[in-house]
N, CA, C and O atoms as a CHARMM CRD file, in Angstrom:
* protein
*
  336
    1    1 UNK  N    -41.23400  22.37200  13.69900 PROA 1      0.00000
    2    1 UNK  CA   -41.50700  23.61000  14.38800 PROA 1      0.00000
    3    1 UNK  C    -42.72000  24.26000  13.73100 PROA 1      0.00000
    4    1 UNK  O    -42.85400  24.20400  12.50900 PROA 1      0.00000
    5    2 UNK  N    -43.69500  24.93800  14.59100 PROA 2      0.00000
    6    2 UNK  CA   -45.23400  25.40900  13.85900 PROA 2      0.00000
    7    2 UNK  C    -44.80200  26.36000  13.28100 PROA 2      0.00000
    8    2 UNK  O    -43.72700  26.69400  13.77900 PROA 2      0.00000
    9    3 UNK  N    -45.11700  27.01600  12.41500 PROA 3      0.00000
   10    3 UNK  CA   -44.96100  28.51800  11.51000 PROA 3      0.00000
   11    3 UNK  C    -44.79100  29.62300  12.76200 PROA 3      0.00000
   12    3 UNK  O    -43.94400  30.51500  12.82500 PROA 3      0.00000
   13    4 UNK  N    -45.91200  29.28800  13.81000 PROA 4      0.00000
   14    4 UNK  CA   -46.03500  30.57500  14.47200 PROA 4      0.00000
   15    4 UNK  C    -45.16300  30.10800  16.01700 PROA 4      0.00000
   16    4 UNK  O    -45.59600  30.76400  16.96400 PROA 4      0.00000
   17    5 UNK  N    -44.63100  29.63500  16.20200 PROA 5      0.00000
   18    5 UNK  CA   -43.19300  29.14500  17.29100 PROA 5      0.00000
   19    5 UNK  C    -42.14500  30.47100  17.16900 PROA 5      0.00000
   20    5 UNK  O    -41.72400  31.12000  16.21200 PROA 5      0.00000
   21    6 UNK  N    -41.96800  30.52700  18.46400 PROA 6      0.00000
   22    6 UNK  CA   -40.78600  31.54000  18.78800 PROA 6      0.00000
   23    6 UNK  C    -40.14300  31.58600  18.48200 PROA 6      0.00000
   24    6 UNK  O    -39.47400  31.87300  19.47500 PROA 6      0.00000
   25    7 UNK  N    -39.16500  31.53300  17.33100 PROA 7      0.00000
   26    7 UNK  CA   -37.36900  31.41400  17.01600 PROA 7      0.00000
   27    7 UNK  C    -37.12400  32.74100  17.00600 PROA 7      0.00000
   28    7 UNK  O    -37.73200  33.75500  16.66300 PROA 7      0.00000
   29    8 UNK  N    -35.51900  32.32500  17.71700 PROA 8      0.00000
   30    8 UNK  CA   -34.58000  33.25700  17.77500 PROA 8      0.00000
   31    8 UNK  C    -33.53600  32.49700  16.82700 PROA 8      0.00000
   32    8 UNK  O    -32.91000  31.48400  17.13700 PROA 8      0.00000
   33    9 UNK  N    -33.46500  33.26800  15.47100 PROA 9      0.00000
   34    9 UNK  CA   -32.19700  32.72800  14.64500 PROA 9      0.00000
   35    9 UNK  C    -31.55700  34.14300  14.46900 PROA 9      0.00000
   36    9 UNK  O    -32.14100  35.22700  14.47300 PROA 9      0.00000
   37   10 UNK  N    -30.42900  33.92500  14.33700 PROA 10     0.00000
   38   10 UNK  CA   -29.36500  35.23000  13.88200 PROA 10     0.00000
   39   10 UNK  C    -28.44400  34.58000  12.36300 PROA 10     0.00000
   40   10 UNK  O    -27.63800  33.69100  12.63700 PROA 10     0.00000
   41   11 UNK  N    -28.51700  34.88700  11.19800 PROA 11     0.00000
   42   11 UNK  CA   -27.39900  34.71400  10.36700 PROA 11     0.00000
   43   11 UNK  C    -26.82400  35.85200  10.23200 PROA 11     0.00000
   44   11 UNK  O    -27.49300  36.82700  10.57500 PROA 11     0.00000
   45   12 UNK  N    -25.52800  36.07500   9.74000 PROA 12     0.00000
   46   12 UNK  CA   -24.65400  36.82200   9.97700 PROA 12     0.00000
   47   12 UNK  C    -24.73000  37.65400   8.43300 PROA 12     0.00000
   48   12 UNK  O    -24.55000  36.82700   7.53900 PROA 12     0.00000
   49   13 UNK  N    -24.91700  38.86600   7.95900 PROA 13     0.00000
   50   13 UNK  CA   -24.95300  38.93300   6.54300 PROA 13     0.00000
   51   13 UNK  C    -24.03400  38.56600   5.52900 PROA 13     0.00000
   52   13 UNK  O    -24.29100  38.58700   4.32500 PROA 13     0.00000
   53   14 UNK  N    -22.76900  38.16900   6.12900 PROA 14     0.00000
   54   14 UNK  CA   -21.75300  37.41400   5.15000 PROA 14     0.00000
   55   14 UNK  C    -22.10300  36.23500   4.90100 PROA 14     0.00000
   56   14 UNK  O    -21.77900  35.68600   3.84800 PROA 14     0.00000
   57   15 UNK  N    -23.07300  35.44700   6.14900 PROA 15     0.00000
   58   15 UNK  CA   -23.64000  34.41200   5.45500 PROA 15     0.00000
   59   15 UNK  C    -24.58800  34.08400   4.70500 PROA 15     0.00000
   60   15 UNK  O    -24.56400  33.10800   3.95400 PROA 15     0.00000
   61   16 UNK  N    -25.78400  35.09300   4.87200 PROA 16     0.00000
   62   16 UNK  CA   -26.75700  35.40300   4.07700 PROA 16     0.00000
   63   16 UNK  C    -26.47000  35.67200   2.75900 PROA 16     0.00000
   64   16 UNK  O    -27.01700  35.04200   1.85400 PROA 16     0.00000
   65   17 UNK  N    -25.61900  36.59700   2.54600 PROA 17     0.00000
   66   17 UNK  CA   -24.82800  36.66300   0.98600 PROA 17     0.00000
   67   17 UNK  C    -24.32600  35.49900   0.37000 PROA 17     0.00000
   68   17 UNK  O    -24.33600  35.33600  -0.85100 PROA 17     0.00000
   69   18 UNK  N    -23.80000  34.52400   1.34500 PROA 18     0.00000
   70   18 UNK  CA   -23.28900  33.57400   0.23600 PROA 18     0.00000
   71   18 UNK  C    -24.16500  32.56300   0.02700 PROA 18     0.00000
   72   18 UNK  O    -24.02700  31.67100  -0.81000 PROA 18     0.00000
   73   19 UNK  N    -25.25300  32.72500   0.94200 PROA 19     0.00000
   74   19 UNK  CA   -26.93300  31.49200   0.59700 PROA 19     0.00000
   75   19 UNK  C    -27.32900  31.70000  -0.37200 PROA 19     0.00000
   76   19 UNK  O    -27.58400  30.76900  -1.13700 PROA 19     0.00000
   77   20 UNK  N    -27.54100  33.04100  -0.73400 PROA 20     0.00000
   78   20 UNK  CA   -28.45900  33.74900  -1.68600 PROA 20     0.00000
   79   20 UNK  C    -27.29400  33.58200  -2.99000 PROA 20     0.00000
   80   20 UNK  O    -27.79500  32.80100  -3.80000 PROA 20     0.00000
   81   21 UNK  N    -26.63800  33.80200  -3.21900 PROA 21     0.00000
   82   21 UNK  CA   -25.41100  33.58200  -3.72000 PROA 21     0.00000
   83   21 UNK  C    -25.15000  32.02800  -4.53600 PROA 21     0.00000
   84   21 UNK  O    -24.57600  32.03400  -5.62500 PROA 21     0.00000
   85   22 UNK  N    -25.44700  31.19900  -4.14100 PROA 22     0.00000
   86   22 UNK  CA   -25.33200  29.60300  -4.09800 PROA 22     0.00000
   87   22 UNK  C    -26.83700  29.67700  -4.81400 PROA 22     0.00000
   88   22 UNK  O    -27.16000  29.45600  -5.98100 PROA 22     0.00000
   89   23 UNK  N    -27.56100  30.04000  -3.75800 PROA 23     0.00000
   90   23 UNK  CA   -29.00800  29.95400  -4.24600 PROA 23     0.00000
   91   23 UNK  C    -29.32700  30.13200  -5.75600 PROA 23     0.00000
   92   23 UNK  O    -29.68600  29.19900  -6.47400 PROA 23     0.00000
   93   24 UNK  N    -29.19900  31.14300  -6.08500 PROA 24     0.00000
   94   24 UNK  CA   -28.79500  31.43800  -7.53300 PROA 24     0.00000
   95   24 UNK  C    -28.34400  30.89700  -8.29700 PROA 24     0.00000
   96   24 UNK  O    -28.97400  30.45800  -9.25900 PROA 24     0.00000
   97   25 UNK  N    -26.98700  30.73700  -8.10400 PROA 25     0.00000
   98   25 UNK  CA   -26.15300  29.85600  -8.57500 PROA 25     0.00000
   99   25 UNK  C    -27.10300  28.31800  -9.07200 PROA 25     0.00000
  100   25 UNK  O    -27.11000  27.97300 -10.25400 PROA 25     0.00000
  101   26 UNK  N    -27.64400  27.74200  -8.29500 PROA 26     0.00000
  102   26 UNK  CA   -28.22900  26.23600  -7.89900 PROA 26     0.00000
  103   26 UNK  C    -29.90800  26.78800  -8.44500 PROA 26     0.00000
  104   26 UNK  O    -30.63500  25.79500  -8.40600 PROA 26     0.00000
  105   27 UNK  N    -30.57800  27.84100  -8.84800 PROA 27     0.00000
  106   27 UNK  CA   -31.82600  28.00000  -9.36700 PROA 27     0.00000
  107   27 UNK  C    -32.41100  27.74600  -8.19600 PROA 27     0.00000
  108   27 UNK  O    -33.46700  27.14200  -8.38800 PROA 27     0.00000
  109   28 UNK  N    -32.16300  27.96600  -6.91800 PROA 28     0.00000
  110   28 UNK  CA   -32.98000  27.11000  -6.16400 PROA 28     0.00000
  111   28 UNK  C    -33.79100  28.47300  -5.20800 PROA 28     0.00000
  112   28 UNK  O    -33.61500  29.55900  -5.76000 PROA 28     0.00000
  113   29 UNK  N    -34.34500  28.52300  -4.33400 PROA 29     0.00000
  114   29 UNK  CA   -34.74000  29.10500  -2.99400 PROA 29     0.00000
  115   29 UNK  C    -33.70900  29.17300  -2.19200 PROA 29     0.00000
  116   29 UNK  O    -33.06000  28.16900  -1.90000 PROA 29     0.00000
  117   30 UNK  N    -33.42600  30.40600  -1.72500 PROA 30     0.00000
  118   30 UNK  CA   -32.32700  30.24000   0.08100 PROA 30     0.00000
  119   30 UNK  C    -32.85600  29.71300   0.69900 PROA 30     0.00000
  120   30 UNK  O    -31.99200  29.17100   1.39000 PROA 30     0.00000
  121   31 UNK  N    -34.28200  29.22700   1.23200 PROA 31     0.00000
  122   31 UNK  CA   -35.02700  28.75100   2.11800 PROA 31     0.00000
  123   31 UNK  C    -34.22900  27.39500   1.94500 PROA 31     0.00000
  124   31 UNK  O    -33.32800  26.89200   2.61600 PROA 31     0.00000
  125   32 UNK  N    -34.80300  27.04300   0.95100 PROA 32     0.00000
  126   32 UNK  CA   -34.61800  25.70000   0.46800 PROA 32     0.00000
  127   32 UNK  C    -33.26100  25.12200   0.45500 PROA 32     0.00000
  128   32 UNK  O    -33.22900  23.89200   0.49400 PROA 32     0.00000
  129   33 UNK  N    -32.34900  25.62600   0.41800 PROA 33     0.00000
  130   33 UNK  CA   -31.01600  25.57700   0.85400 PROA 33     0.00000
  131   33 UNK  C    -30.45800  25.38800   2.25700 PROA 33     0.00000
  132   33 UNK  O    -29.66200  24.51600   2.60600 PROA 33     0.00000
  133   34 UNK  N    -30.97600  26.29900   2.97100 PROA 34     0.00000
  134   34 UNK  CA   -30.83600  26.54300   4.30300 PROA 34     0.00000
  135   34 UNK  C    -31.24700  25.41700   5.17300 PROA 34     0.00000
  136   34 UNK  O    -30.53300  24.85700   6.00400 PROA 34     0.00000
  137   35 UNK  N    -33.05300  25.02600   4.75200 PROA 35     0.00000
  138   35 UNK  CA   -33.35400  23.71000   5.40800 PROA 35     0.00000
  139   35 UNK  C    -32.71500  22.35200   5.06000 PROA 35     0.00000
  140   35 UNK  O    -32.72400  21.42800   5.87300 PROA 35     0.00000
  141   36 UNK  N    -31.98300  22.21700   3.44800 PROA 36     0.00000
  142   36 UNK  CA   -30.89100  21.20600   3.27000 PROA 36     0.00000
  143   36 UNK  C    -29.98800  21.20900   3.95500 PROA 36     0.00000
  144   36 UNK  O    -29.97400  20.13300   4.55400 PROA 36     0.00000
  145   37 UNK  N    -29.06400  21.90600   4.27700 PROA 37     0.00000
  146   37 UNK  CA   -27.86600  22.30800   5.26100 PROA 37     0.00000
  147   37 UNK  C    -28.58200  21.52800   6.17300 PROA 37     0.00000
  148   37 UNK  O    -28.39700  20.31300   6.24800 PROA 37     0.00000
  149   38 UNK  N    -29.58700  22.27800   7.05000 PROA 38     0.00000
  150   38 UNK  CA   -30.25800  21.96700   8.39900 PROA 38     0.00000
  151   38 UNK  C    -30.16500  20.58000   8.57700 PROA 38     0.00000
  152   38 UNK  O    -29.14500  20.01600   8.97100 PROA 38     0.00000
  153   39 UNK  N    -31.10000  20.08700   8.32300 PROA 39     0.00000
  154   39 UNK  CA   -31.36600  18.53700   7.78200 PROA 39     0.00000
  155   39 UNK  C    -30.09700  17.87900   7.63000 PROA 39     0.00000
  156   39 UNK  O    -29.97700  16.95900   8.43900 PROA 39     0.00000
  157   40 UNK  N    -29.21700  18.01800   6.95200 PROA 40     0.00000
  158   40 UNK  CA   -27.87700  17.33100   6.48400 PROA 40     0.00000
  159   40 UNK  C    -27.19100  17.42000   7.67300 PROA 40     0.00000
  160   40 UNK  O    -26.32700  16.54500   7.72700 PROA 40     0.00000
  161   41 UNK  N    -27.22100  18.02300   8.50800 PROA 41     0.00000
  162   41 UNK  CA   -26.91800  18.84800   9.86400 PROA 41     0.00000
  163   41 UNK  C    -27.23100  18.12100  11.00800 PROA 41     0.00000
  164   41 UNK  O    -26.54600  17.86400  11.99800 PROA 41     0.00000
  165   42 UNK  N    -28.67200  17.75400  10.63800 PROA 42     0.00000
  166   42 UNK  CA   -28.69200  17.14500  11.73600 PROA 42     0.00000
  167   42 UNK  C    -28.64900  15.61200  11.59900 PROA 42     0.00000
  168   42 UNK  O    -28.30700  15.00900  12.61600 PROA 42     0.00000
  169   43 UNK  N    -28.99200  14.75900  10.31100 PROA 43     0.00000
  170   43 UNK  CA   -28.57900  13.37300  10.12900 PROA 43     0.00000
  171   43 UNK  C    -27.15800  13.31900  10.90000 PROA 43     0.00000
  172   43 UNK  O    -26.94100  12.89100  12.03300 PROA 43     0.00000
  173   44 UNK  N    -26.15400  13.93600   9.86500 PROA 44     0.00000
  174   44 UNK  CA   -24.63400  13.70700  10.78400 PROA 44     0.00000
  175   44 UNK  C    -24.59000  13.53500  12.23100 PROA 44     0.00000
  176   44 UNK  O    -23.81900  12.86000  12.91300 PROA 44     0.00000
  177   45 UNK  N    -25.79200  14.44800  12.64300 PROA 45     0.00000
  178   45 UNK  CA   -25.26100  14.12500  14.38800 PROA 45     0.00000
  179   45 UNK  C    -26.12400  12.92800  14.77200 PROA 45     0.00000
  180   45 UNK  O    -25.85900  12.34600  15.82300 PROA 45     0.00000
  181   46 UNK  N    -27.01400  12.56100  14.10100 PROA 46     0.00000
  182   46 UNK  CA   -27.68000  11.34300  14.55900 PROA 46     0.00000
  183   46 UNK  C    -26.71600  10.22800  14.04300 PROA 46     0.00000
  184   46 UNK  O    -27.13600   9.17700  14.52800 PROA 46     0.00000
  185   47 UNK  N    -26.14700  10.10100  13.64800 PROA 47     0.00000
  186   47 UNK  CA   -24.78400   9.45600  12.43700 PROA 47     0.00000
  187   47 UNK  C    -23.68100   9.09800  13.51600 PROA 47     0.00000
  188   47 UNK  O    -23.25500   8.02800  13.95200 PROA 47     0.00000
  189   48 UNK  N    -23.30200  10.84000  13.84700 PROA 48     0.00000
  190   48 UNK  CA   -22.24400  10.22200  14.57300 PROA 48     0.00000
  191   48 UNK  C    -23.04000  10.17100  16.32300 PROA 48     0.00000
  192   48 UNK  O    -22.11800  10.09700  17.13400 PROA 48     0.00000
  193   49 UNK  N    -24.06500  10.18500  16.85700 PROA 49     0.00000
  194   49 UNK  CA   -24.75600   9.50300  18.04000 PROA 49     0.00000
  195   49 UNK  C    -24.29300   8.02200  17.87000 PROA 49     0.00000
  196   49 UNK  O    -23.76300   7.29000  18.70600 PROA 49     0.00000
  197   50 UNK  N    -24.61700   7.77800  16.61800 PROA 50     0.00000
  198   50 UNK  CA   -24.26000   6.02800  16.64300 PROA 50     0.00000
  199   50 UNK  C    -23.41700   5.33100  16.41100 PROA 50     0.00000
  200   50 UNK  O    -23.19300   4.19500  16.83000 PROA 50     0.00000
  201   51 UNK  N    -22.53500   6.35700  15.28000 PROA 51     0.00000
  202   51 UNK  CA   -21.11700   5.61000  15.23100 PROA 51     0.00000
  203   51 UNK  C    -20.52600   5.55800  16.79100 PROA 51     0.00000
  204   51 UNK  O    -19.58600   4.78800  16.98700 PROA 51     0.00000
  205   52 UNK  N    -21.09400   6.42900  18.02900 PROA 52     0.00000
  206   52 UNK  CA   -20.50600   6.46300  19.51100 PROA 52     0.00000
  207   52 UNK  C    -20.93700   5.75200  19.98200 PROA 52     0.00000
  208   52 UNK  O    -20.51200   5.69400  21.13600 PROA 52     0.00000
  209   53 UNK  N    -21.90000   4.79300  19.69400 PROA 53     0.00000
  210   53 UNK  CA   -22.47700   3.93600  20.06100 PROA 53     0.00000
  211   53 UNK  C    -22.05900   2.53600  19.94800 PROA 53     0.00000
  212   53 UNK  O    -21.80800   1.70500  20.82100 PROA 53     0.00000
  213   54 UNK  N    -22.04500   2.47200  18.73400 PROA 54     0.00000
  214   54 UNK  CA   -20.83900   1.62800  18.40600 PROA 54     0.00000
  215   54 UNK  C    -19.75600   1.57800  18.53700 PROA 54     0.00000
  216   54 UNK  O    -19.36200   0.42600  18.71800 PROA 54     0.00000
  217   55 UNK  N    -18.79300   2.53000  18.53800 PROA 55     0.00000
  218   55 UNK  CA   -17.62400   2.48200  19.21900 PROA 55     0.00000
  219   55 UNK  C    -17.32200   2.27800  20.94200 PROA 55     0.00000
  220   55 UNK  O    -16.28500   1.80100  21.40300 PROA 55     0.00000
  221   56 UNK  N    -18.02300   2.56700  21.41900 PROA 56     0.00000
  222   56 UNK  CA   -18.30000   2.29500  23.10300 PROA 56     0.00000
  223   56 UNK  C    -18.36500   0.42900  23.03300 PROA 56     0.00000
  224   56 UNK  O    -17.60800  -0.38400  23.56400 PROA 56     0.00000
  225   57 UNK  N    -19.59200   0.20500  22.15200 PROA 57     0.00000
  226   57 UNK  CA   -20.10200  -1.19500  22.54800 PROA 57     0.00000
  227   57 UNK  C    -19.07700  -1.68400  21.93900 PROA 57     0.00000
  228   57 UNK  O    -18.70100  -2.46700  22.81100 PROA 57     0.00000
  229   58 UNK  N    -18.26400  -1.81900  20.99700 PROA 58     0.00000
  230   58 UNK  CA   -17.10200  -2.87100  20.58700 PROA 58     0.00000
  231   58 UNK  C    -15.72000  -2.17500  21.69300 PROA 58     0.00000
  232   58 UNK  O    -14.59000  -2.65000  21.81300 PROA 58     0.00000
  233   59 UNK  N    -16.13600  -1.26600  22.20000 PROA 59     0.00000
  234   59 UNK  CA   -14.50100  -1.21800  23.45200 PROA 59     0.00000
  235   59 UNK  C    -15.08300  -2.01600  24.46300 PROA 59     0.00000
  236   59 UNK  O    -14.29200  -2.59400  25.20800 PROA 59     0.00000
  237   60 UNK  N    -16.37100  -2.18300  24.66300 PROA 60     0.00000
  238   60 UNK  CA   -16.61900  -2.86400  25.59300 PROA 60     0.00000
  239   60 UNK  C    -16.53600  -4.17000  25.59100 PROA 60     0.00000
  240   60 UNK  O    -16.16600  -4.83100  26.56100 PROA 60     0.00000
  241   61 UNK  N    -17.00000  -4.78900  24.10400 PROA 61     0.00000
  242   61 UNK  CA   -16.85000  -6.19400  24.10500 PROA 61     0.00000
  243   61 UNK  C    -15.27300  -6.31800  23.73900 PROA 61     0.00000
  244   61 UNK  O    -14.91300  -7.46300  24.01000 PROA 61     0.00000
  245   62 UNK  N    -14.34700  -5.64100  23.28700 PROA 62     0.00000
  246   62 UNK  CA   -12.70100  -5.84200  23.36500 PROA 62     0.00000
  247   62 UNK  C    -13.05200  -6.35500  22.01200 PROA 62     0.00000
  248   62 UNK  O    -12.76300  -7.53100  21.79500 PROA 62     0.00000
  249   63 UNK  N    -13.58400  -5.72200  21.13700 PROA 63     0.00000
  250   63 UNK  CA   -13.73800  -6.09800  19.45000 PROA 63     0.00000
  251   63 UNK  C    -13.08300  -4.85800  18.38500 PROA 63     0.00000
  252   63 UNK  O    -13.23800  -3.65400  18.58800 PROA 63     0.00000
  253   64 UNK  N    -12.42500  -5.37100  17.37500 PROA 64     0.00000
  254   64 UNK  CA   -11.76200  -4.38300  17.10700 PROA 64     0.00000
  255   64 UNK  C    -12.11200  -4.21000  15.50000 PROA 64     0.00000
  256   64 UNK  O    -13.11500  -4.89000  15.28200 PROA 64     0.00000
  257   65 UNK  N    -11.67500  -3.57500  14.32800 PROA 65     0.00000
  258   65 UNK  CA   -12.22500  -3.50200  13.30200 PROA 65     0.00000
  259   65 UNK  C    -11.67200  -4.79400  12.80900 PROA 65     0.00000
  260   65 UNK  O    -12.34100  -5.27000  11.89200 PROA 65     0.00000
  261   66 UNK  N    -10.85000  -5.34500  13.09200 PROA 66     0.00000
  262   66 UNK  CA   -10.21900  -6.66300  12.05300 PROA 66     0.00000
  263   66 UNK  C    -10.70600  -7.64000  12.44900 PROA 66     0.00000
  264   66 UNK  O    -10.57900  -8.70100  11.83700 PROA 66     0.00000
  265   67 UNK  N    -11.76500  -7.47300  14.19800 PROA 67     0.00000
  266   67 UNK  CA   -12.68400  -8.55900  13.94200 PROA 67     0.00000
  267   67 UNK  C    -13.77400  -8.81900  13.32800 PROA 67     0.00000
  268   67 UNK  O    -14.15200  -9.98600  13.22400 PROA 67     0.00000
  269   68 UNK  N    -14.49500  -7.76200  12.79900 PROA 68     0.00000
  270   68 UNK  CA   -15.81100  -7.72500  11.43600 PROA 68     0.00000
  271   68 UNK  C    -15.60300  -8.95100  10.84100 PROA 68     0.00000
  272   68 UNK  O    -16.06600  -9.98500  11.32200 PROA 68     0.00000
  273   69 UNK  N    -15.01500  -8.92100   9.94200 PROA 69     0.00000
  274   69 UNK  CA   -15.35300  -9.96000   8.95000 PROA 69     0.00000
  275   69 UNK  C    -15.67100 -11.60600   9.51100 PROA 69     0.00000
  276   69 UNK  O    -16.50100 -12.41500   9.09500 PROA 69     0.00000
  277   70 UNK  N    -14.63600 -11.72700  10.64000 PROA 70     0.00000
  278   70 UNK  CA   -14.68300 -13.10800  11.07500 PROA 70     0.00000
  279   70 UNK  C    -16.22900 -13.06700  12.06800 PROA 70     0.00000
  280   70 UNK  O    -17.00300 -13.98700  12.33100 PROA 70     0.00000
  281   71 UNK  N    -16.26300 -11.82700  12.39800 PROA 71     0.00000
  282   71 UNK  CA   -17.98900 -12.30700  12.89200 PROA 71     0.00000
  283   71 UNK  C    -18.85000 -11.92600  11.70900 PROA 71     0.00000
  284   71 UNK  O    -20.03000 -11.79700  12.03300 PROA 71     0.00000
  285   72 UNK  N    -18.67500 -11.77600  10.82100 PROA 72     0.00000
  286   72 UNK  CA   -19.96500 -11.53000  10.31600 PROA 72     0.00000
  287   72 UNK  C    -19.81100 -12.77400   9.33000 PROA 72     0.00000
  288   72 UNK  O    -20.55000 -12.85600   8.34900 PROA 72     0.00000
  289   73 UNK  N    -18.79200 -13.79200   9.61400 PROA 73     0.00000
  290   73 UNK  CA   -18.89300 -15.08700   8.83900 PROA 73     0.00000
  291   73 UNK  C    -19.23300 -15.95000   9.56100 PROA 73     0.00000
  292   73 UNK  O    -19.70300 -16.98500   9.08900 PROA 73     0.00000
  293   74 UNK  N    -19.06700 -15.73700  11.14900 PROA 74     0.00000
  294   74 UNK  CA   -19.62600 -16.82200  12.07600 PROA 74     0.00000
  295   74 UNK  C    -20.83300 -16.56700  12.24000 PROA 74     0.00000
  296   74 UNK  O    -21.51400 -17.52300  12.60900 PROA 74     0.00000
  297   75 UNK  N    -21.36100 -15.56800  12.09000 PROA 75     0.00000
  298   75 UNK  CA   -22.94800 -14.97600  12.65400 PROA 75     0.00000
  299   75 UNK  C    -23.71000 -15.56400  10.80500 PROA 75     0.00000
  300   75 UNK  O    -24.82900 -16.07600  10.84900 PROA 75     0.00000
  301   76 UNK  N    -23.06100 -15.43300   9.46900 PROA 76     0.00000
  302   76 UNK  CA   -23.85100 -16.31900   8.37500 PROA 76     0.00000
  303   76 UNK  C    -23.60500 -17.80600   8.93500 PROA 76     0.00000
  304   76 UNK  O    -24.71400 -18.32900   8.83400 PROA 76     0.00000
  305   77 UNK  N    -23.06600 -18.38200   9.26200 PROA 77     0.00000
  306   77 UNK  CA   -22.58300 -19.87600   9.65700 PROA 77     0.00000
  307   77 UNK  C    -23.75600 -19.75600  10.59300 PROA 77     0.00000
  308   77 UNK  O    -24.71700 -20.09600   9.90200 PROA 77     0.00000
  309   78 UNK  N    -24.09900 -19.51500  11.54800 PROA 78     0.00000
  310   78 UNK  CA   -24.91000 -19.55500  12.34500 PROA 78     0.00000
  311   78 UNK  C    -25.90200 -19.75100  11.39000 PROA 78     0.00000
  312   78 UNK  O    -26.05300 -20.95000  11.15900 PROA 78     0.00000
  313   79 UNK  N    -26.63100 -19.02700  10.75100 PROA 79     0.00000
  314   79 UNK  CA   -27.63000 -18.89300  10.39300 PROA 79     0.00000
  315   79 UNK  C    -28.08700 -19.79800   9.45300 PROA 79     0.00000
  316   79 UNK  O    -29.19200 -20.27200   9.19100 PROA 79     0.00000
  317   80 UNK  N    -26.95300 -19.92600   9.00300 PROA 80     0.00000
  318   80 UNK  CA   -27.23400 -21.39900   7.93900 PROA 80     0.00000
  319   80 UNK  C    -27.48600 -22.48000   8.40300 PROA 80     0.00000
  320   80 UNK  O    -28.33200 -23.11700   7.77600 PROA 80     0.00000
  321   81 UNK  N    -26.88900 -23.14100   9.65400 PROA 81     0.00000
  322   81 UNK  CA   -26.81300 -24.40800  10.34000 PROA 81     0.00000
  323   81 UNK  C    -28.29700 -23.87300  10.45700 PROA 81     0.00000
  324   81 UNK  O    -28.83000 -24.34200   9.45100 PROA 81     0.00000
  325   82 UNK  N    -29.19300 -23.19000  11.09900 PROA 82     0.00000
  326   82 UNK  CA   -30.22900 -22.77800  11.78800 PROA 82     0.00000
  327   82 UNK  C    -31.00900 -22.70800  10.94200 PROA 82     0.00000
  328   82 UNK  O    -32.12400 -22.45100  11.39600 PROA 82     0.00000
  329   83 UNK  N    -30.97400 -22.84400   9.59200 PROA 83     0.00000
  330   83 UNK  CA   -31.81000 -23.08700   8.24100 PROA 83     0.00000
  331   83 UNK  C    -32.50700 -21.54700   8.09400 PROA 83     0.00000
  332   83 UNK  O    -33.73700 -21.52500   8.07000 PROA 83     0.00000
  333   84 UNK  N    -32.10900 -20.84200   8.04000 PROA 84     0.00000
  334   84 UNK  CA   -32.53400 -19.47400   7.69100 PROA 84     0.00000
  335   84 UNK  C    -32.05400 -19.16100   6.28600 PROA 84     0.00000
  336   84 UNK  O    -32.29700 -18.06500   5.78000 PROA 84     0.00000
């Protein structure tokens, strides 16, 4: 986002108190805190985008967690016959 971009953010001052609060605590910046949260914030949802992704594509192929291991020993077998 550019410095000079429109945001509309609202924190609540009970939450602001406990940033600044932590902040301290941690020697750090609230800024700098706030954009960790953010960030951490938003990996997870890219995280779980894909764990849904994966869970869709193994309901679809009718694969379940106790089949992992046996494919991921047929898929090295593969690869070996195939000289990789």
């Amino acid at each position: 986002m550019k410095p000079d971009a429109d945001t509309d953010l609202t924190i609540p001052p009970a939450l602001v108190a406990a940033i600044q609060a932590a902040a301290e605590e941690e020697h750090r910046a609230p800024g700098d805190l706030v954009r960790e949260a953010l960030e951490r914030t938003m990996e997870d949802r890219e995280w779980n985008r894909i764990f849904a992704y994966g869970d869709a594509r193994a309901k679809a192929l009718g694969l379940t967690e106790e089949d992992v291991p046996r494919l991921i020993a047929e898929h090295r077998q593969e690869k070996r016959q195939a000289g990789e």
